[in-house]
Structures are given as C-alpha cells and as structure tokens.
Legacy VTK file of the C-alpha trace (Angstrom):
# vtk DataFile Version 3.0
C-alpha trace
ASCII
DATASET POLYDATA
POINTS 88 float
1.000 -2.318 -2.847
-1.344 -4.594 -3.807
0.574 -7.862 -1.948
-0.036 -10.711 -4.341
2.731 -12.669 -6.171
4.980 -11.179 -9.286
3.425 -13.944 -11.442
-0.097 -13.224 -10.331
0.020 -9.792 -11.097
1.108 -10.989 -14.739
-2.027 -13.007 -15.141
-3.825 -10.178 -14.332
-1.861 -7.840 -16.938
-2.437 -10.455 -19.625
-5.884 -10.683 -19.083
-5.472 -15.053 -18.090
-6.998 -14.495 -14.717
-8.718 -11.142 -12.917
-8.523 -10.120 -9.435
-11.230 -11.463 -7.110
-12.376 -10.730 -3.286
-9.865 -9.374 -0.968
-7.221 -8.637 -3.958
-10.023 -7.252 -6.698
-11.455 -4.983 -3.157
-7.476 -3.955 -2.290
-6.795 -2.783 -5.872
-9.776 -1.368 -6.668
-8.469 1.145 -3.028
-5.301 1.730 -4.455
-6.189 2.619 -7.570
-8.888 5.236 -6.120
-6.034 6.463 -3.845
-3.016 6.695 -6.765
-5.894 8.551 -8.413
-6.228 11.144 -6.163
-2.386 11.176 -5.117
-1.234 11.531 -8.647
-2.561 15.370 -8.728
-0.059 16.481 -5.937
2.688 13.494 -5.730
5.325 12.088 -8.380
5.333 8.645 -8.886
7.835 7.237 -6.460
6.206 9.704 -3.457
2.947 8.054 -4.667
4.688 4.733 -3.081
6.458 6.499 -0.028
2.602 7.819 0.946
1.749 4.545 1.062
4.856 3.273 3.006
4.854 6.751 5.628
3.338 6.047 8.463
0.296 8.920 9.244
-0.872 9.948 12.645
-4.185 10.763 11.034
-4.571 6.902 10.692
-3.440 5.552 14.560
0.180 5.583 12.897
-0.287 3.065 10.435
0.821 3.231 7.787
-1.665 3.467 4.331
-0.611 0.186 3.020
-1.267 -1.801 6.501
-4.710 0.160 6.589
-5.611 -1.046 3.254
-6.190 -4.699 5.226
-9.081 -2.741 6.963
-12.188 -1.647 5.079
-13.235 0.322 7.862
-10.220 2.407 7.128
-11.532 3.404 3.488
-12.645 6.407 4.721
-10.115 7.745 6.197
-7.635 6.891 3.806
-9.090 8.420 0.938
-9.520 11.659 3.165
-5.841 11.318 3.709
-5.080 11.317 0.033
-7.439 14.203 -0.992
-5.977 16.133 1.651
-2.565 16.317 0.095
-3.868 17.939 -3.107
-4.233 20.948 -0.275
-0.835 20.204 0.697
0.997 21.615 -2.604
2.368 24.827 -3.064
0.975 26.892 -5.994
LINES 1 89
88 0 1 2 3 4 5 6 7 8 9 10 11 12 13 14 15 16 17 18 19 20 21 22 23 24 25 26 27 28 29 30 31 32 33 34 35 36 37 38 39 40 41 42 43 44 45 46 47 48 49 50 51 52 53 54 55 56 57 58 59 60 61 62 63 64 65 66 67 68 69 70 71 72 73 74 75 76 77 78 79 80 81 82 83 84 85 86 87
C-alpha cells in the first residue's frame, strides 16, 4: 500500500532511515485510513478496500487515489462510511 521497496520498508521498521515527502505524506493516509477501516473490516478486507475500485471516487480505486492529495477528503469519507456499513 504504501509502494516503496521490501528493503526500504525494513529501514523504516528498524528505525536506520524514516519516511520522508511523498512516502512519509502516503503512509501517514494509510495509516489514518486502516485506522478508521479496522472498526468495520478484518485485516485482509482492510487491503481489498484499498484494491476495490469505488464509484464514490471516479472509479479509482483507494490505493491509485492515494497519489492525489486532493483525494484525502474523499477517501477518508469513504472509509468512515463503512463503519455505517456493518450490521449490528
């Protein structure tokens, strides 16, 4: 989800390196997003969301609008949303 490198994400879990502009800006939206998703969603339909394409969003799907920071919006309305979504 957050399209950088197996090794870079490494650096980042061991604390060599830390993410910085466009990759520090795209996690910090997926986190915020996983946040809200992980009320309604398991884990593995936390990464289908992201994969699904969504009407709501000009049929993109939420990991292509993560490239846009217009689209913050509108994606984190998309993931609130499905807390409404779930059945009681």
């Amino acid at each position: 989800l957050v399209r950088v490198s197996l090794r870079t994400y490494q650096r980042w879990v061991s604390a060599t390196t830390t993410p910085s502009g466009d990759e520090e800006r795209r996690l910090r939206v997926v986190a915020r997003l996983v946040n809200q998703l992980r009320h309604s969603l398991t884990g593995p339909g936390v990464v289908e969301w992201f994969e699904r394409p969504r009407a709501d969003l000009d049929s993109a799907s939420p990991a292509d609008a993560l490239d846009n920071p217009d689209r913050l919006e509108p994606l984190l309305a998309a993931a609130a949303a499905s807390r409404g979504n779930v059945a009681a």
